[in-house]
C-alpha positions as CSV (number, residue, x, y, z in Angstrom):
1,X,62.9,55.6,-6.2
2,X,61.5,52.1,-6.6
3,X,59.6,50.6,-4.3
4,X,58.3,46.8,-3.5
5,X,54.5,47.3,-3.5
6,X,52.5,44.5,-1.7
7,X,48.6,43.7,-1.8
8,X,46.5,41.0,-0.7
9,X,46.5,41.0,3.1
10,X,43.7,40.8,5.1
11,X,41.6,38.8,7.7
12,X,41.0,35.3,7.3
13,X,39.3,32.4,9.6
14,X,41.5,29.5,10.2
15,X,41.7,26.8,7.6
16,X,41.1,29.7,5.2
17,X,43.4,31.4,2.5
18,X,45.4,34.0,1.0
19,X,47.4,35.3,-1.8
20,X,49.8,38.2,-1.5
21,X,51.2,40.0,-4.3
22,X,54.5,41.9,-4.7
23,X,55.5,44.1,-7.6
24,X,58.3,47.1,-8.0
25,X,57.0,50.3,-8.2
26,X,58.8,51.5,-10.9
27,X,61.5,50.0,-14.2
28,X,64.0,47.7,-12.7
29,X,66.9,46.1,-14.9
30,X,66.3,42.9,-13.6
31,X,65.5,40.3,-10.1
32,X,67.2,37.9,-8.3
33,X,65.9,36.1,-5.6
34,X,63.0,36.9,-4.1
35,X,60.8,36.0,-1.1
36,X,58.6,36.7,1.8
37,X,59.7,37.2,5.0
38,X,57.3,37.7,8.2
39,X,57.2,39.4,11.6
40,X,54.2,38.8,14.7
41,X,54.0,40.6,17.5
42,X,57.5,40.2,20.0
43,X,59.3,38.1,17.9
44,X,62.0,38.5,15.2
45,X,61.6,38.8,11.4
46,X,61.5,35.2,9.9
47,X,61.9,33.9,6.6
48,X,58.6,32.2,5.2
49,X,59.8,31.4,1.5
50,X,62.3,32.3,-1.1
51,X,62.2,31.6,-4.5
52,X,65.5,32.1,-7.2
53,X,65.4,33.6,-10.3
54,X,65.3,30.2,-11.7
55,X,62.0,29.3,-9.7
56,X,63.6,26.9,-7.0
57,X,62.0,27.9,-3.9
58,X,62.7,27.2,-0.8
59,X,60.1,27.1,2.7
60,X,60.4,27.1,6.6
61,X,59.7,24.5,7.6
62,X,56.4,25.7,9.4
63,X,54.7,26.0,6.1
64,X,55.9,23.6,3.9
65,X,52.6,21.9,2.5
66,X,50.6,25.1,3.3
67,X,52.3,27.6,1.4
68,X,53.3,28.1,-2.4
69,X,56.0,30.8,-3.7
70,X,56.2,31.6,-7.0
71,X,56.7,34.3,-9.8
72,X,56.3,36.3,-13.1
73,X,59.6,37.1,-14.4
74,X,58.0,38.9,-16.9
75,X,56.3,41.2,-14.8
76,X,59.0,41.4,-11.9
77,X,56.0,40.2,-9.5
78,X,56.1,37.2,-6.6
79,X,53.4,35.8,-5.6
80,X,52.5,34.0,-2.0
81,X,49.7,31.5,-1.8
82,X,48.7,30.7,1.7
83,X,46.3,27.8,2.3
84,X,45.2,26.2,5.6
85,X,46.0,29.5,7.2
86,X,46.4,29.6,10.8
87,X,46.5,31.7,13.8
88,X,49.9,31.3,14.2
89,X,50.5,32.5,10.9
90,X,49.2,35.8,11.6
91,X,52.1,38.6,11.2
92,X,52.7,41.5,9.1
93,X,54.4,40.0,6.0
94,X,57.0,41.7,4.1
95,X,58.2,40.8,0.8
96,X,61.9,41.0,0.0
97,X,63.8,41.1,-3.6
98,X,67.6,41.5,-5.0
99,X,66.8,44.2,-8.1
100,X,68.6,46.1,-10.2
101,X,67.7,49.5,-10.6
102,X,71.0,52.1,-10.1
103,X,73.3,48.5,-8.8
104,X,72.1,45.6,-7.7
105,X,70.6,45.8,-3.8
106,X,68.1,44.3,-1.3
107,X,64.5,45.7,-1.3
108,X,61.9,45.2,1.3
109,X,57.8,46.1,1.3
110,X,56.1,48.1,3.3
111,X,54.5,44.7,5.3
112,X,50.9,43.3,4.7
113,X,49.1,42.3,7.7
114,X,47.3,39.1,7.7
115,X,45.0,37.9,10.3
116,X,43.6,34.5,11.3
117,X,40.9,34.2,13.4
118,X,40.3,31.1,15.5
């Protein structure tokens, strides 16, 4: 069964950064679009950024300037960069992928938790 492994969370003061990775566990035949998506306390899962196979991404608007997408094709992985972090960025952060393994279908992480301190 494949997987979307995640790393990189953590704690991080405000102003600071981060970079989360996200890589399938196992051998896919190929990604689509791929992206991270993020979830804080009482509210809804939101899309942060999305990025196609061709490397167009695409932000929220709450990040644009802040945040970068991007990815390896060559080793399945996406990538999140996260600069001028703050608190209200704090949430668990899932990443999210269209992969081939059996057909094609949607794959989520098992969520990173990043925290800003004030």
């Amino acid at each position: 069964q494949v997987q979307l492994v995640e790393s990189g969370g953590g704690l991080v003061q405000a102003g600071g950064s981060l970079r989360l990775s996200c890589v399938p566990s196992g051998r896919i035949g190929g990604a689509k679009a791929m992206g991270w998506y993020r979830q804080a306390p009482g509210k809804q899962r939101e899309s942060v950024a999305t990025i196609s196979s061709g490397g167009s991404p695409n932000y929220a608007d709450s990040v644009k300037g802040r945040f970068s997408i991007s990815r390896d094709n060559a080793k399945n992985t996406v990538y999140l960069q996260m600069n001028s972090l703050e608190p209200e960025d704090a949430a668990v952060y899932y990443c999210n992928a269209f992969l081939f393994v059996i057909g094609w279908s949607t794959y989520w992480g098992q969520g990173s938790q990043v925290t800003v301190s004030s």
